[in-house]
N, C-alpha and C positions, 0 to 999 in steps of 0.2 A: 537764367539768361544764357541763349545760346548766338550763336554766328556774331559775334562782335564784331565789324569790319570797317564801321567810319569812328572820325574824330569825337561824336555828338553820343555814339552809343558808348565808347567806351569811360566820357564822361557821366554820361546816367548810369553805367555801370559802378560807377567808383562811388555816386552821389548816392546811389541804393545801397551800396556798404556799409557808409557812415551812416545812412538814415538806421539802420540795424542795426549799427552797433551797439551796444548795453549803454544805459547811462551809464551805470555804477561797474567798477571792475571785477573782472570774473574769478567765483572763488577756484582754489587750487581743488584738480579732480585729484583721489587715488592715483599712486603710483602701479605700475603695472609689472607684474613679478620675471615677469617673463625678460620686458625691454629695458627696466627702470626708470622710464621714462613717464609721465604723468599722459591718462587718456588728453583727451581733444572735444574740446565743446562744439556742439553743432554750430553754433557763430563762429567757431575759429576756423572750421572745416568747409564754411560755406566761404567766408569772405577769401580764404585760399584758393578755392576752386574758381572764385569770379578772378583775381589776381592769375592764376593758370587761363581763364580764355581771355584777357587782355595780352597777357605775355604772348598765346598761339597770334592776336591779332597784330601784334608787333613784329612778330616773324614772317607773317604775310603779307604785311603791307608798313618798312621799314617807315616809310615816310610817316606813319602818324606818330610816332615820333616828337616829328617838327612843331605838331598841328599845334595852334595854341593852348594853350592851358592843361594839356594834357597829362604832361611830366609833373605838372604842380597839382594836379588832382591824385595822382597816382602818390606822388610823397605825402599829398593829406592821409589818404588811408594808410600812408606808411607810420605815420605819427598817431596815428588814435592807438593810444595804449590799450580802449578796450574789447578791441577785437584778440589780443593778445597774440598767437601763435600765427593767427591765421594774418597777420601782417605780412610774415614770411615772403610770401610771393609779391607784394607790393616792394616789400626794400631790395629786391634783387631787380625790380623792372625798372629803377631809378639808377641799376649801374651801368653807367652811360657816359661817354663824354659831355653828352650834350644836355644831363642832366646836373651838369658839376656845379649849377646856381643852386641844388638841393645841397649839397655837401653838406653844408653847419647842419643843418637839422639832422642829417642821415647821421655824420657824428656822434649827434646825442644819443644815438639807440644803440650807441657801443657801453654803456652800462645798463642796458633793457637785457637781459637773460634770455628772453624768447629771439631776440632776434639780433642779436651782437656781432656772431658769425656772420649773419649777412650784412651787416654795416659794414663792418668792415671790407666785405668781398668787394661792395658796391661805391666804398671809396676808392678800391685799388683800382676797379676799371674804367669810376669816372676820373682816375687821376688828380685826385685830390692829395696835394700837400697841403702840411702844415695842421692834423689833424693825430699828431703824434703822441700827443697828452692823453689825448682818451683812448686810443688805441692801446698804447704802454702796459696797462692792469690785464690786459688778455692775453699778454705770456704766459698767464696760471692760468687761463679758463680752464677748466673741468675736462673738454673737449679735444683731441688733440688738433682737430683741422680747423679749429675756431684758433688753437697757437699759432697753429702754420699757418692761416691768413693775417694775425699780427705779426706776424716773423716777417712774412714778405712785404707788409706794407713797412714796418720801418727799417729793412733795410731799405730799399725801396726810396722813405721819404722822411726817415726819423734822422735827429738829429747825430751824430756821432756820439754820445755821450749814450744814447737811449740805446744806439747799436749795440752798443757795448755788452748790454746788457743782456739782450739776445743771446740765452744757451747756445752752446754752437749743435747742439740737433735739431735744433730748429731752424738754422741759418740757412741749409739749402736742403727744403722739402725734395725730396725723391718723386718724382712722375710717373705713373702710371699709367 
């Protein structure tokens, strides 16, 4: 799928994702010696790359956006666990104010491993409190910029008791 530019393509876009995505979830590829990181299934590389021209069609035309069903088609493919990695780009197109009706479900992919870091990132921008419980366990992710985006949402939105808890080098990420 190429030039995505109205409301109606970027939901056949999204509807063509799901229609591909695996019934059954996808087994774990080799790790790769070099990144440590596990390769990328053609389903996860494709439904990422439809997620990258929906995102370029948001940047060129803000307003779709608004259009309806849009934002809620975008968080369906964020929620199919069986695209796996390549959800990626879906859960960053839901960080929005205007997406903050996705919150709870975005939430839940803050214990999905493929895609946590971006939960998180995309409740701090739709400004979602009150999502501080699930946030909390990724002080230890593995990752340091998946800490540093729970660091900043609960100082941010967490409770005083959870702040607490916050390493203090994690407290105020350095900018770059």
């Amino acid at each position: 799928m190429t030039g995505i530019s109205t409301s109606a393509e970027v939901l056949d876009a999204c509807r063509h994702v799901l229609e591909s995505s695996p019934a059954e979830p996808l087994p774990d590829l080799p790790v790769s010696g070099l990144t440590g990181q596990r390769a990328w299934h053609y389903v996860e590389r494709q439904a990422w790359a439809v997620g990258e021209q929906i995102r370029q069609a948001l940047v060129r035309k803000p307003a779709l956006r608004k259009q309806p069903g849009v934002l809620e088609a975008i968080a369906e493919c964020a929620l199919s666990r069986n695209l796996g990695r390549g959800r990626q780009s879906f859960v960053m197109l839901v960080g929005c104010v205007a997406a903050r009706n996705c919150a709870d479900a975005i939430a839940r992919l803050c214990s999905d491993p493929d895609v946590a870091g971006h939960a998180v990132d995309s409740l701090i921008k739709m400004r979602a409190p009150g999502y501080a419980a699930q946030v909390h366990p990724l002080l230890s992710a593995p990752h340091a910029w998946i800490r540093r985006k729970a660091s900043t949402y609960l100082q941010r939105y967490g409770s005083p008791e959870l702040v607490a808890l916050v390493p203090p080098n994690e407290c105020h990420p350095t900018k770059r």
